[in-house]
N, C-alpha and C positions, 0 to 999 in steps of 0.2 A: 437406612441403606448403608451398606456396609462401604468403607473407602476402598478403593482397590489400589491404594498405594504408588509406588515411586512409579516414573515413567522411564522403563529401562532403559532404552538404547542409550550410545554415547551419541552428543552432539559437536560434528568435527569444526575444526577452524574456517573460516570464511574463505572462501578463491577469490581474491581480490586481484583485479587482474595490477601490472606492475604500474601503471601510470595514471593509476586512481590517486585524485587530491590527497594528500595524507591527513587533511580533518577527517575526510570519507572516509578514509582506509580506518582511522584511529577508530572512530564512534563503532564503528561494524566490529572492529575485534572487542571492540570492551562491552559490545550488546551482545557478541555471540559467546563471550565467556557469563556472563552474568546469567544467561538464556541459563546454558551450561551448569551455570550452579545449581540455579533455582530448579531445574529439574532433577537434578540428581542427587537433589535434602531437603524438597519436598513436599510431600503427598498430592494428588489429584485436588483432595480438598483444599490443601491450604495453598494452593496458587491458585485456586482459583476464588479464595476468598475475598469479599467486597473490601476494602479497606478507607474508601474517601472516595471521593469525586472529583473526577481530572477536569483539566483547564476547559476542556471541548465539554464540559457539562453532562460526562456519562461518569456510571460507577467505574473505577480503576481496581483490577485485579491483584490479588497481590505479587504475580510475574510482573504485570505492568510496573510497578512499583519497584521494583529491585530491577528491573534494566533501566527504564528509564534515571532512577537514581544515577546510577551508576553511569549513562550518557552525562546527564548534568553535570558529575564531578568531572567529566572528562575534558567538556565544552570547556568548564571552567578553567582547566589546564592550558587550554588550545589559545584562550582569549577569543575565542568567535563568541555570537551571539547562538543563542538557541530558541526554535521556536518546535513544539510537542506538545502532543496530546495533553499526556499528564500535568508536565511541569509547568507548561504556558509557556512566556516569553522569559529569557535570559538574556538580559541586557549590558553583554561586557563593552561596548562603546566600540563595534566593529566596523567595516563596512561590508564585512561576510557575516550570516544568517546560514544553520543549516537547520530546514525544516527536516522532521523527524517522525517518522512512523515508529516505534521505539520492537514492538510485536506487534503487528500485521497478523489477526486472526488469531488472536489470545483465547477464544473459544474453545479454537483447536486444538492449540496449543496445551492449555488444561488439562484437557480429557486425552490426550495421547494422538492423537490426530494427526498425522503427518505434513501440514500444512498450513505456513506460519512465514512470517517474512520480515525482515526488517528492511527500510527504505530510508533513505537521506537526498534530500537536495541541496547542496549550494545554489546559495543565492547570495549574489553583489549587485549590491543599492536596489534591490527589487526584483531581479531578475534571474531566473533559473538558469545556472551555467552548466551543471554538471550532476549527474545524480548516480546514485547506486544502490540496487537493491538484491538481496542479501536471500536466502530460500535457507532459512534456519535449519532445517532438519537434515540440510546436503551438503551445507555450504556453499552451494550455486551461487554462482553474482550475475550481475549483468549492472553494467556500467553505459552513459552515455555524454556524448559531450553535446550541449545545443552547436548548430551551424558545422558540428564534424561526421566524418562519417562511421558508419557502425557495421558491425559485423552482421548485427540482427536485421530481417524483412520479414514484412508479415507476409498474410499470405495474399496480398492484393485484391482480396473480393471485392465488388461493388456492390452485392443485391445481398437482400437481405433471404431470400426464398433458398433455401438449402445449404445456409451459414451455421458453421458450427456456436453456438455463442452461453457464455456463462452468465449470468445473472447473481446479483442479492435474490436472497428468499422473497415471494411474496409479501406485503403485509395487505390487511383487509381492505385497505383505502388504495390498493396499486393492483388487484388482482387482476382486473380488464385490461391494465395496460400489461402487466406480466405476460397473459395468456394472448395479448396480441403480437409480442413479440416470439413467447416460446410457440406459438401453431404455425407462426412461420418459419421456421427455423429446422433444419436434417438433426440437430445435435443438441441440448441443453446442460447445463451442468453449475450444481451451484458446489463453490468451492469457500465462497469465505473467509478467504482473505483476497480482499482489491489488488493491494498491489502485485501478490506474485501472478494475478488474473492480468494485470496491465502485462507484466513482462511478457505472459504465455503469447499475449494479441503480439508483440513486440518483434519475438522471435519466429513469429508464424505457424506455431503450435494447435491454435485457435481462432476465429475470426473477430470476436468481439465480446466485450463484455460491457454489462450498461448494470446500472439501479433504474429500475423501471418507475421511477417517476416518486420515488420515496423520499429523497432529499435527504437522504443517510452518509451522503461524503462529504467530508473536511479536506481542507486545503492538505493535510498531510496525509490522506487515501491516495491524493491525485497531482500530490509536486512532481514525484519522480516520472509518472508518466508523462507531463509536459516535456521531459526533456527527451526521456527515452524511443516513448511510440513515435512521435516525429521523426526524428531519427532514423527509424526503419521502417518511414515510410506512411504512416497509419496518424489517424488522429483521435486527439480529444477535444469534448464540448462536453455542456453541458444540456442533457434533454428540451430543456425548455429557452436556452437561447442566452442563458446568463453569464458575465465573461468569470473563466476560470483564471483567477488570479492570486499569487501569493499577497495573502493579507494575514496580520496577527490576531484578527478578530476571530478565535475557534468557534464564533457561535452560527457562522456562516456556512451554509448548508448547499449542496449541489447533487443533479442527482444523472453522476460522470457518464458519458457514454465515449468508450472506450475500441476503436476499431481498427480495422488496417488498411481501411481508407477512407475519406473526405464523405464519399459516395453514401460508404455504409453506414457512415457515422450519421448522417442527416437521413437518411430512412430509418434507422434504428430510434433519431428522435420522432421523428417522423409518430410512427409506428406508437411509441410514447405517451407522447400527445392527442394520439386516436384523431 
C-alpha cells in the first residue's frame, strides 16, 4: 500500500480561554505546537508507527511520542507532577498533578481524520480542580472549574428512548450491551476520541456517550470530564458501579458513561448491564 503522505492542513493555536491555570494553558500550547510538527514532517506512516509501549500498557504511536515528550519537558519546566498515558508518573515533589490525555484519538489523528483532542486536569492532593480540553484540529477549548459555574449545559435529557448518543466501537464480548443501548437511541455515532465526546455531552451538542461495557477507559479518557460535565450539569459513572477516581495506577480500567444527567447516566448503565 502505497503511503499517502503528509496531512495537509495547518493546525491553529489553542483558544485558551484568559483565566485558564497557566500549567493548563502552558501544556496545551506545547501539545498543540508538537501536534503541529509532527503532522506537517510526517508521513501518515510514520506517525502512526508502533514505537514502544506506553505507561497504560497499550502500543504508543509515534505522534504519541513526540507530544507527549514534549508535555514532559514541559512539566519539568513547570515543577508540577505529571501523570499520562505514555510517560506514566512525573514525580517533581508537587502538591499539583496534571493528568494528561496528551492526543485523544491518535487513530484519527494518523490517518487525517479530523478528530483528535488534547485534555489536562489539575489535580491538588487528589482532587480535580480544573481541567481543559483542547479540539486539536480547531483549536476549540472548553475549560471548567469544579464548584464554579460554566458557560456549558447539556442538553438535560433523562430517558434514554430517542437520545442522541455516541459510543466506543463494539467489541465481540460488548455487542449485546452495544446494541441495547444503540436500539434505543434516535441518533448513534461513534467518533473516537472520549474526551472531545465528553465535551460534546458538556456543551449539549449530544446527549451521552458511554463504552458499552468494554472497560477501555483510563483515568486520563475521563479526568477532564469529572470536572467539566458536572459543571454543565450532566454526569459521570462508571457502567458498572465502580468509583471513577484519580489514581496513578494506568492499569485501571472503566467502562465511562458519560451524560447530561444523573437520570440518563444510570439508564444508560442500566441498559449496560442488560
Amino acid at each position: 500500500m502505497t503511503d499517502p503522505g503528509l496531512i495537509g492542513w495547518p493546525i491553529p493555536d489553542p483558544e485558551i480561554p484568559a483565566a485558564t491555570d497557566p500549567a493548563l494553558a502552558a501544556l496545551a500550547n506545547v501539545a498543540a505546537a508538537a501536534f503541529r510538527s509532527a503532522r506537517g514532517t510526517l508521513t501518515r506512516t510514520e506517525l502512526a508507527e508502533k514505537v514502544g509501549m506506553g505507561a497504560d500498557g497499550t502500543p504508543t504511536m509515534r505522534l504519541d511520542e513526540l507530544v507527549d515528550g514534549a508535555i514532559a519537558e514541559q512539566v519539568n519546566r513547570l515543577g508540577v507532577n505529571l501523570l499520562s498515558e505514555e510517560v506514566g508518573v512525573v514525580d517533581n515533589g508537587s502538591a499539583s498533578t496534571i493528568v494528561v490525555d496528551p492526543v485523544d484519538g491518535t487513530a484519527n489523528a494518523v490517518a487525517g481524520v479530523p478528530l483528535s483532542a488534547f485534555a489536562a486536569t489539575l489535580v491538588r492532593d487528589g482532587v480535580p480542580v480544573e481541567s481543559l480540553t483542547c479540539w486539536l484540529d480547531t483549536g476549540r477549548c472548553w475549560r471548567a472549574v469544579a464548584g464554579e459555574p460554566t458557560p456549558y449545559r447539556t442538553t438535560g435529557r433523562t430517558s434514554l428512548a430517542g437520545a442522541a448518543v455516541s459510543l466506543l466501537r463494539p467489541q465481540r464480548h460488548t455487542v449485546d450491551a452495544w446494541w441495547r443501548v444503540a436500539d434505543q437511541a434516535s441518533r448513534v455515532r461513534v467518533l473516537s476520541t472520549s474526551c472531545l465526546e465528553a465535551a460534546l455531552v458538556a456543551e449539549g451538542a449530544t446527549d451521552g456517550f458511554v463504552d458499552a461495557g468494554s472497560d477501555t477507559h483510563r483515568i486520563v479518557d475521563l479526568a477532564a470530564a469529572l470536572v467539566l460535565v458536572p459543571a454543565a450539569g450532566g454526569c459521570v459513572l462508571d457502567a458498572f458501579g465502580r468509583p471513577v477516581e484519580i489514581d496513578n495506577d494506568l492499569s485501571k480500567r472503566w467502562s465511562g458513561v458519560v451524560a447530561a444527567t444523573p437520570l440518563l447516566a444510570e439508564e444508560l448503565a442500566g441498559a449496560i448491564r442488560g
